[in-house]
C-alpha positions as a printed NumPy array, in Angstrom:
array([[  0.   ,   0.   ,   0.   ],
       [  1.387,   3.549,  -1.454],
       [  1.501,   6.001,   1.957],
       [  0.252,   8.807,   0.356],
       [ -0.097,  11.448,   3.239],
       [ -2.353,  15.028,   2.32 ],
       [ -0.003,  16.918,   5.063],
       [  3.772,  16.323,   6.307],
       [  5.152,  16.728,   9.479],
       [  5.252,  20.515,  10.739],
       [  3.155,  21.618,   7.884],
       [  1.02 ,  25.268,   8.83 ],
       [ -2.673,  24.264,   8.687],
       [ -5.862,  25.704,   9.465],
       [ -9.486,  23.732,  10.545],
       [-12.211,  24.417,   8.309],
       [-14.925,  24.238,  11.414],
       [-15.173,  24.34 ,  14.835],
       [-13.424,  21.156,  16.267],
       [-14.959,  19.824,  20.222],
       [-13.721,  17.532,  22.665],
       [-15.518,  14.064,  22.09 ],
       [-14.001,  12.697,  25.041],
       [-10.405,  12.363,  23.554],
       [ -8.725,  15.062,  25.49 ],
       [ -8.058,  14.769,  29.138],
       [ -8.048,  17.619,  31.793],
       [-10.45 ,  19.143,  28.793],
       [-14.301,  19.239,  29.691],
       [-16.231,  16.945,  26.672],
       [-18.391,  18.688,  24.122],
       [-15.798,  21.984,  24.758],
       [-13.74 ,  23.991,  21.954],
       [-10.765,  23.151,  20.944],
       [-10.446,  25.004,  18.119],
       [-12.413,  27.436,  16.111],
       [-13.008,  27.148,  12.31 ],
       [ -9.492,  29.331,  10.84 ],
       [ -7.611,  28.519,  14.042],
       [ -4.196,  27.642,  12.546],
       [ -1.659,  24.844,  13.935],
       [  1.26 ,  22.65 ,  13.112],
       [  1.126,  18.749,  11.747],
       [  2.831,  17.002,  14.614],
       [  2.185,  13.2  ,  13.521],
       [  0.486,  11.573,  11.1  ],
       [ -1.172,   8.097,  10.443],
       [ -4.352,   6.115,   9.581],
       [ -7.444,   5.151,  11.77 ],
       [ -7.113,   1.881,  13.003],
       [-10.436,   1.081,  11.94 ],
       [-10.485,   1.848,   8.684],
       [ -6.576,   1.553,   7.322],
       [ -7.266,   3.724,   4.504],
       [ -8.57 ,   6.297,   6.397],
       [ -5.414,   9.367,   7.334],
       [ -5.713,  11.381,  10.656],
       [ -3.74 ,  14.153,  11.704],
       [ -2.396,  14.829,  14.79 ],
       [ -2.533,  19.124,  15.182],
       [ -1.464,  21.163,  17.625],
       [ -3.606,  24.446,  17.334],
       [ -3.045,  27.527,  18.629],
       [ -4.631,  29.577,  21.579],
       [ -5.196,  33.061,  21.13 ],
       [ -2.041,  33.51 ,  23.015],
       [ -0.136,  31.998,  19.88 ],
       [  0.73 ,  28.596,  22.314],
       [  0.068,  25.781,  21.146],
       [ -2.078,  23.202,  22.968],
       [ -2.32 ,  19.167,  23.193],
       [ -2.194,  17.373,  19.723],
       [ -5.745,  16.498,  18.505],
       [ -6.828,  14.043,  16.046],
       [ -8.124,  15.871,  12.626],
       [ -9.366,  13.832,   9.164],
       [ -7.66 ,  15.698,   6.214],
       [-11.68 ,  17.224,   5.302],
       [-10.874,  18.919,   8.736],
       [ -8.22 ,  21.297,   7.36 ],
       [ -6.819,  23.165,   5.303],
       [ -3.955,  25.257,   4.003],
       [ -5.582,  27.955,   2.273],
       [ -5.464,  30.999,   4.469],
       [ -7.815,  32.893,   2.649],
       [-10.142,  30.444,   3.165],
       [ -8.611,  30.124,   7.203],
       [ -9.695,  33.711,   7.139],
       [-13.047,  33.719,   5.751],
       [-13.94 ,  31.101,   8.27 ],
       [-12.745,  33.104,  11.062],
       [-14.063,  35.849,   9.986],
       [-17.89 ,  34.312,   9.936],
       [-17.315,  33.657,  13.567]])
């Protein structure tokens, strides 16, 4: 199987929508924001769901609005993006 990965290692990317704890994150209350749709971060690992082998996830660490960035969270490449025009239209609706 060809590992064809949409993002590399410390790649700039944004989400495309509002990303919540489902449970995943500890010391972070479920259901709350993690990010919000045009919040950008860094590719810090990369893989496939273990459930579905073809399936990529990326693990992103996205900023706060203190520029730090916080714990890595699982993202499917429909998640984000590069374009930061499109980063910044989604922010922008928010």
């Amino acid at each position: 199987m060809e590992d064809l990965v949409q993002f590399q290692l410390g790649d700039a990317v944004f989400c495309r929508e509002d990303l919540f704890n489902d449970g995943g994150l500890p010391g972070i209350e479920e259901g709350a924001l993690i990010a919000a749709a045009g919040t950008r971060g860094v590719v810090v690992q990369y893989g496939h769901v273990e459930a579905s082998p073809n399936e990529e996830i990326y693990l992103v660490r996205f900023e706060d609005e203190t520029r730090e960035l916080g714990l890595p969270v699982g993202c499917l490449p429909e998640e984000l993006t590069q374009d930061e025009a499109e980063a910044a239209s989604l922010k922008a609706a928010h």
